[in-house]
N, C-alpha and C positions, 0 to 999 in steps of 0.2 A: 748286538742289536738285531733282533729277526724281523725280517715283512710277510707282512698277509698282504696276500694276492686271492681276490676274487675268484671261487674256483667258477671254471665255465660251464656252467649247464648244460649236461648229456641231454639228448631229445628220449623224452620218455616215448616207448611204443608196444603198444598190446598188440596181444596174439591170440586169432581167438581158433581154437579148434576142439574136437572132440575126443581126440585119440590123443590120448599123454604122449605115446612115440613122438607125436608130432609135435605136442608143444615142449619134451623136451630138445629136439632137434633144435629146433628154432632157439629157444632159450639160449645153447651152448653155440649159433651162428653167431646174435646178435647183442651179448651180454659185454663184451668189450669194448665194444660201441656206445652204445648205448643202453637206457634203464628199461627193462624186459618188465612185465604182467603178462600173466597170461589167465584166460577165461576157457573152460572147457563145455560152454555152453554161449547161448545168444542171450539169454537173462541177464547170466552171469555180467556178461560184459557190459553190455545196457547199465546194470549200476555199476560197475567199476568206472563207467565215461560219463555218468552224470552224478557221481559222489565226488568230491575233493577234486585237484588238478588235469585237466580231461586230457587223453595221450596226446602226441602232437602227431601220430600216424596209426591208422590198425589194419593187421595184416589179418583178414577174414578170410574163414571158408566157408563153404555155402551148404555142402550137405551136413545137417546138424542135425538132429532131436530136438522136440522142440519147436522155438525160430530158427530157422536156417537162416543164412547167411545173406542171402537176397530181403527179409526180412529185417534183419537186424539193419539195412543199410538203407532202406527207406526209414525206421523209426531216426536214424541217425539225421539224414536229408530232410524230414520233416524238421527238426530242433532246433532256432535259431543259433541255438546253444552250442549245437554239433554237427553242424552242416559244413562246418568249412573243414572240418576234422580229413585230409584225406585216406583213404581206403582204401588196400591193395586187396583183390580178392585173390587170394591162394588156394587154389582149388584142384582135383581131377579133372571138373569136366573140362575137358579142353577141345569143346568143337567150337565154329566159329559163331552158331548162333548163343553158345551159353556166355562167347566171349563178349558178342554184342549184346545181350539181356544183363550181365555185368557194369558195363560198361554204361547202357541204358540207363543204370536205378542211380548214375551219380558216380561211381568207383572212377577212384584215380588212374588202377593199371588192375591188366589181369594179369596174373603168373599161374601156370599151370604146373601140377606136379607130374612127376618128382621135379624139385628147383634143382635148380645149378647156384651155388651157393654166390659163386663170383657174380650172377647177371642179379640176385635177387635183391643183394648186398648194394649193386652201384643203382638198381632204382629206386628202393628206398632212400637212397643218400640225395636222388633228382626229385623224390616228392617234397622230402624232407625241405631244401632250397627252393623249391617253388612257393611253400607254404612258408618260410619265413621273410621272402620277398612279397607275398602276398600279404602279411600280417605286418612286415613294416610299412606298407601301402594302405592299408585299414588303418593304422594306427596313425600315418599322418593323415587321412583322410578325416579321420574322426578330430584329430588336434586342428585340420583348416575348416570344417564345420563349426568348433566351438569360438573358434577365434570370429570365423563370419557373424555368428550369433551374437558374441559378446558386443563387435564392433557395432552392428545392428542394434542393440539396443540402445550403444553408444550415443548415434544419429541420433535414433529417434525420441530419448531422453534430452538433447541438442535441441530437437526442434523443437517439441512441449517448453523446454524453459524459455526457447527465442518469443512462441508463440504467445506465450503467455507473460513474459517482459514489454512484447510491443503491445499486446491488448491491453495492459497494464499501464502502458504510456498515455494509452487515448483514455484510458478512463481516468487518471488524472485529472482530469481537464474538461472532464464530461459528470453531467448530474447524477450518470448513475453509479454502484458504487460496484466493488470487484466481484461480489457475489452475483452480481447482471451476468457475467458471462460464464459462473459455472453453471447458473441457472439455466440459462438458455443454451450453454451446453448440453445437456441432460435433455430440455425439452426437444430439441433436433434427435437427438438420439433416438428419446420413445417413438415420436411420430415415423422416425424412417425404419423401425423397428416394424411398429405395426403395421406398415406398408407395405413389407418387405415383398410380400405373398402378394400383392393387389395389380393385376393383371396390367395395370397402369403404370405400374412401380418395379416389378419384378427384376426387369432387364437392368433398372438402375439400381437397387436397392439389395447388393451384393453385402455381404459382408465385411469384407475390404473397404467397399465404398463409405458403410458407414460407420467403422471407424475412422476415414478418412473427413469425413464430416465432423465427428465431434470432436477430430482435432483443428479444422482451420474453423467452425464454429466463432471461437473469440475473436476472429479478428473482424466481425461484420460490421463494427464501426471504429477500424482502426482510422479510418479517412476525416474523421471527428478532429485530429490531431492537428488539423488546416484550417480550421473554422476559428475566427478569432475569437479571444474571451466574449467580446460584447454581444457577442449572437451565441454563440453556444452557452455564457453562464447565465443569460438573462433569464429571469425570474420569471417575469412576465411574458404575456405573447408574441410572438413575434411578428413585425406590420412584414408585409408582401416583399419588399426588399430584402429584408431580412432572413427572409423563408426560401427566397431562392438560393440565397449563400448556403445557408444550411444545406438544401438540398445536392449540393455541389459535394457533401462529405463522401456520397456513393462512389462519384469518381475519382477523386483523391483518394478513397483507400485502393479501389482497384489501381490508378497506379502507381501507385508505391507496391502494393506485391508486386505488378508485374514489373519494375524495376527490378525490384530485389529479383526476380524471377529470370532475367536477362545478365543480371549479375551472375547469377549461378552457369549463363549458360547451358541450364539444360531444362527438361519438361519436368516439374517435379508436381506428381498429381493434387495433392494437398492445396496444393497452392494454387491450382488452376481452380477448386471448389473454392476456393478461401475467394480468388479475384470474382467470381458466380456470386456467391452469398454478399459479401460487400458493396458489387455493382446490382445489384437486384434486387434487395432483400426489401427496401420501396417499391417494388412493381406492385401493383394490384388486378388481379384476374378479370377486370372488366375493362384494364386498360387507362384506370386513371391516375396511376402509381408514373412513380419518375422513378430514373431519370429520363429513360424513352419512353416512358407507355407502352411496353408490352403490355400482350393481353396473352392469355390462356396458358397455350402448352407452350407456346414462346417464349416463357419464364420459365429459367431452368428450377430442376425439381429442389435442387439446395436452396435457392432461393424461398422458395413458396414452402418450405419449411422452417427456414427461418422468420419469416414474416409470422404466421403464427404464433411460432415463441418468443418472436421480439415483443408481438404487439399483448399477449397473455404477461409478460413480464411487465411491460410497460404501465399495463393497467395496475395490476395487483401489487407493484412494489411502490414502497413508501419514498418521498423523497423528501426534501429541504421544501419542497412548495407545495407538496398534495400531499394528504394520506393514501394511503394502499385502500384500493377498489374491493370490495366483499369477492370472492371467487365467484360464489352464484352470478354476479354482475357480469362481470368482464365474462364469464361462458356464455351469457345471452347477449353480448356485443359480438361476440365471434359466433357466437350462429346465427347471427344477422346479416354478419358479413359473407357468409357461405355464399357463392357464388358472383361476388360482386367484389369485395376485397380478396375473398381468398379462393384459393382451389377447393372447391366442393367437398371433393376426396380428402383434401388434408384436413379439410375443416370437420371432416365426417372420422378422421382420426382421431383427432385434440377430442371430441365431443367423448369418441368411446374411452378416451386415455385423461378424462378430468380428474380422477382421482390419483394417478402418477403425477399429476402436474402439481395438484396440492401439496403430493407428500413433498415433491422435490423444491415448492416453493418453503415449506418449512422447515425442510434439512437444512437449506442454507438463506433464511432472512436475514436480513436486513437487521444487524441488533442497532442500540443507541450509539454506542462509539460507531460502528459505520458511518453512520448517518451525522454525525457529530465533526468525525475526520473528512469526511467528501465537505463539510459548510466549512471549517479549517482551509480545506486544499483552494476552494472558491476566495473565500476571502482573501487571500496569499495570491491567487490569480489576480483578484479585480484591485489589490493594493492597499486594500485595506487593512489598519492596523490588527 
């Protein structure tokens, strides 16, 4: 019975010179060692280290035909490809400024001729272990990069299903139906979009930010979940008693995040927008909005964006007791509201962004079974057979 044994991989290493004496000297130092190429030009070599297996060291010289050797070591240091490649210049000129101009362009070590075969020998064998100490460093570097990444999508795939499990809870329970919060997902998004640039908005309407927004988006009436059937499924309107239980949902969603938020023990920004848009998302920019009555820039900017899209969705989607409002409509209820219900500027958004708002309202309507399933889920709330 025989075994195969893994043969160990010699370190492949080019040589690059002009003078054959020289490349075969070198050839007959270093062929017992290791796997020799050699290039009798800077061309030469150039494709020999960017065709097939690229060497793991090149012992260059610098005066050439052609590229020299200081040349070929910049196109190397340019390459993402062959930059870590390192480079022994083996050369004549042996003064100290050719040693620092060497040394300068990236090169690992200078050796001046004629070599001494013993010292040439034990620093290639010191570049050689640098560079594979340095390539199993890249290479778990790159393995705890892909692992962060993978983990990271992990969370944040985590949070979407949390977020959209609990949003998913309160609308059970609520007249509108699940397509309310992709929709008004979406319409946060445009308007912080177009905002982004508005000299008002800049500082907050980062990128990050606003994906950060059309993720806690859904949950701006998770607080809905507290409200008993008899006020939230009521058909009818609600008398003043009534209306201030409701109004109570703002606070109740903001604490439950911050709960959950304290649970976590730590600042998780998402959620800090999510408790903004949920406790705010009733303010009105003239101050008549609940649950405090802010007025203006005192309503955070999530907020007064949400309010927009809550109250565009509100109108124009269908439910168990209205039909959906014409778009023409509910776009001249919000530009009436410009400056009194809503922030000017956001309002001066929606206006320039009515046709996103359309498309996105009939990407995801309201079909018959929605509407069919939300009068199901009510019935089953109020007890009805």
């Amino acid at each position: 019975m025989s075994l195969d044994f893994d043969v160990i991989r010699r370190p492949t290493l080019l040589v690059v010179d002009d003078t054959p004496d020289n490349l075969m000297l070198m050839s007959n130092l270093l062929k017992d060692r290791y796997v020799v190429k050699v290039a009798n030009n800077g061309e030469k070599a150039l494709k020999i280290v960017r065709t097939g297996e690229p060497p793991d060291l090149i012992l260059l010289d610098i005066m050439m035909p052609g590229l020299s050797g200081h040349e070929v070591a910049q196109q190397l240091v340019a390459d993402s490809k062959t930059r870590d490649i390192p480079v022994i210049f083996l050369t004549a000129l042996a003064s100290e400024e050719d040693e620092m101009i060497g040394l300068g362009l990236g090169a690992a070590d200078y050796i001046t001729k004629p070599i001494r075969p013993a010292i040439l020998l034990a620093r290639v064998e010191t570049h050689l272990n640098i560079k594979a100490a340095a390539d199993f460093l890249r290479s778990q570097n790159d393995f705890l990069e892909q692992e962060v990444a993978r983990r990271t999508r992990e969370v944040a795939a985590i949070q979407d299903v949390t977020i959209l499990a609990m949003a998913s809870l309160a609308e059970t329970r609520d007249n509108e139906t699940g397509n309310h919060i992709r929709r008004t997902q979406h319409f946060v998004k445009v308007l912080a979009e177009h905002l982004r640039n508005h000299p008002r908005f800049a500082k907050v309407l980062d990128d990050h930010t606003i994906g950060l927004l059309f993720k806690s988006a859904p949950l701006h009436d998770i607080g809905k979940v507290g409200i008993p059937d008899r006020i939230l499924l009521k058909p009818g309107k609600l008398t003043p008693e009534e209306f201030e239980v409701m109004k109570t949902h703002t606070t109740l969603g903001r604490d439950a995040i911050e709960h959950a938020e304290l649970q976590l023990g730590a600042d998780v920004a998402f959620l800090r927008l999510a408790k903004e848009i949920a406790y705010s998302h009733q303010e009105k920019w003239d101050g008549s909005g609940y649950p405090e009555g802010l007025s203006g820039d005192r309503i955070p900017v999530s907020a007064r964006l949400m309010a927009v899209a809550d109250v565009y969705d509100a109108l124009t989607s269908r439910r168990v007791y209205k039909p959906a409002m014409p778009h023409e409509q509910a776009l001249g209820i919000i530009r009436d509201g410009r400056g009194s219900h809503f922030d000017p500027d956001v309002a001066d958004a929606f206006l320039a962004c009515t046709e996103q708002f359309r498309e996105i309202a009939q990407r995801f309507v309201d079909t018959d079974h929605d509407i069919a399933r939300k009068a199901d889920v009510q019935a089953v709330a109020a007890g009805l057979p």
